[in-house]
C-alpha positions as CSV (number, residue, x, y, z in Angstrom):
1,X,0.0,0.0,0.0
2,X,1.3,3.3,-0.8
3,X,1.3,5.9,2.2
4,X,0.5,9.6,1.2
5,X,2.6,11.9,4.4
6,X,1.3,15.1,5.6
7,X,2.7,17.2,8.1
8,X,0.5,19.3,10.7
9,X,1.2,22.6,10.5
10,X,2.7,22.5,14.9
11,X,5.5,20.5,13.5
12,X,7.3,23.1,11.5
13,X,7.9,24.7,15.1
14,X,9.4,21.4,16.3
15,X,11.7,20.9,13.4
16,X,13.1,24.4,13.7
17,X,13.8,24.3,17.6
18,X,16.0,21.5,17.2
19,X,17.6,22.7,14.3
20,X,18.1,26.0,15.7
21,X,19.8,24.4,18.9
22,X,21.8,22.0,17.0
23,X,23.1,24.9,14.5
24,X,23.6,27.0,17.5
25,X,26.3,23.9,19.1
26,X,28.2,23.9,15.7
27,X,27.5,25.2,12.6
28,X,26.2,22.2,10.1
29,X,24.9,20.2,12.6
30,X,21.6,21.6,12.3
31,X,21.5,21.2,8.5
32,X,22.5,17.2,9.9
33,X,19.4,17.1,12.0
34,X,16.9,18.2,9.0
35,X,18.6,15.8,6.9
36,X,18.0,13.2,9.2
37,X,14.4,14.0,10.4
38,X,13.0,14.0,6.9
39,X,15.0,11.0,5.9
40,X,13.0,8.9,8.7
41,X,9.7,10.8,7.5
42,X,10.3,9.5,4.5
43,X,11.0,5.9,5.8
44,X,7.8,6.2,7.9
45,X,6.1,6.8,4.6
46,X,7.3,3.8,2.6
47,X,6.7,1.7,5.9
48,X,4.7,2.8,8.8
49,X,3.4,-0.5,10.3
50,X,7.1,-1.1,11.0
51,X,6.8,1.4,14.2
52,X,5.4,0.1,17.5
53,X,2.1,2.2,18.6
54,X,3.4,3.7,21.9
55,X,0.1,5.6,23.3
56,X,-3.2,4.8,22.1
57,X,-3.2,5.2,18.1
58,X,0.2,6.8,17.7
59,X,3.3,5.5,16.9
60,X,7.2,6.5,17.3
61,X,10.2,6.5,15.2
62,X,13.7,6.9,17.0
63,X,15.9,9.0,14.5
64,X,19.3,8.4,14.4
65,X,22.3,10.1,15.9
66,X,19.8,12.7,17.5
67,X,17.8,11.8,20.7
68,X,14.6,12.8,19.3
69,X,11.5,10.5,18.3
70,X,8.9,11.2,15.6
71,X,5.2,10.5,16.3
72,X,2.6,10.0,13.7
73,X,-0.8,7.9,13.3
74,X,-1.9,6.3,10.2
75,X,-5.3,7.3,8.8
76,X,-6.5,5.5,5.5
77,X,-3.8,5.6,3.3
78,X,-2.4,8.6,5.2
79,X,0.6,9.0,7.2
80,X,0.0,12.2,10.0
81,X,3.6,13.2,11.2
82,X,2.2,14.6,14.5
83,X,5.4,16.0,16.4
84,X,8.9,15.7,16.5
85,X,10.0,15.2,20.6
86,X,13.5,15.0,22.5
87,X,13.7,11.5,24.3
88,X,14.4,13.0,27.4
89,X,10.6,14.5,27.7
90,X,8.1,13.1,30.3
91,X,6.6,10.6,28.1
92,X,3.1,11.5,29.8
93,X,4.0,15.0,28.8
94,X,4.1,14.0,25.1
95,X,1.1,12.1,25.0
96,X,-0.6,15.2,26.3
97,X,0.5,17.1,23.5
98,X,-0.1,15.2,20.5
99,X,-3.6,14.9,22.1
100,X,-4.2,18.7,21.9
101,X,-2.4,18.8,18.4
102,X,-5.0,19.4,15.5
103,X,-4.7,17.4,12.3
């Protein structure tokens, strides 16, 4: 089955504080980050039944070499990419938020 992947509009804000704080550690490393958070969006896409469902209907992706997790549901033939969190969060915390996130 092929996966259409949207994006709600909260995570742009996500994507940019962790680039923002990576760029700000050395400069590049942000760029890194981006690269690697939409190369796992993009794996989530071709696969998303490959994640474990972590809290109710959503599921988490561990990026590598950063300590952040993507979280997404599936919908039809959709793929929702609902946040992008650091690791280290309260995991009660994050399953807060991506309730109060809109689609």
């Amino acid at each position: 089955m092929t996966y259409t992947l949207r994006f709600i509009p909260g995570i742009e804000r996500d994507v940019i504080n962790g680039y923002v704080w990576y760029e700000s550690k050395s400069v590049g490393l942000g760029e890194d980050f981006l690269r690697v958070f939409y190369a796992s969006a993009s794996e989530i896409q071709r696969n998303p039944l490959l994640y474990p469902t972590v809290y109710n209907k959503f599921r988490r992706r561990l990026i590598r070499r950063f300590p952040y997790a993507v979280y997404f549901t599936i919908e039809a033939d959709q793929v929702i990419v609902l946040g992008l969190f650091h690791c280290v969060r309260d995991p009660q915390a994050i399953n807060a938020e991506l309730e109060n996130r809109e689609k």
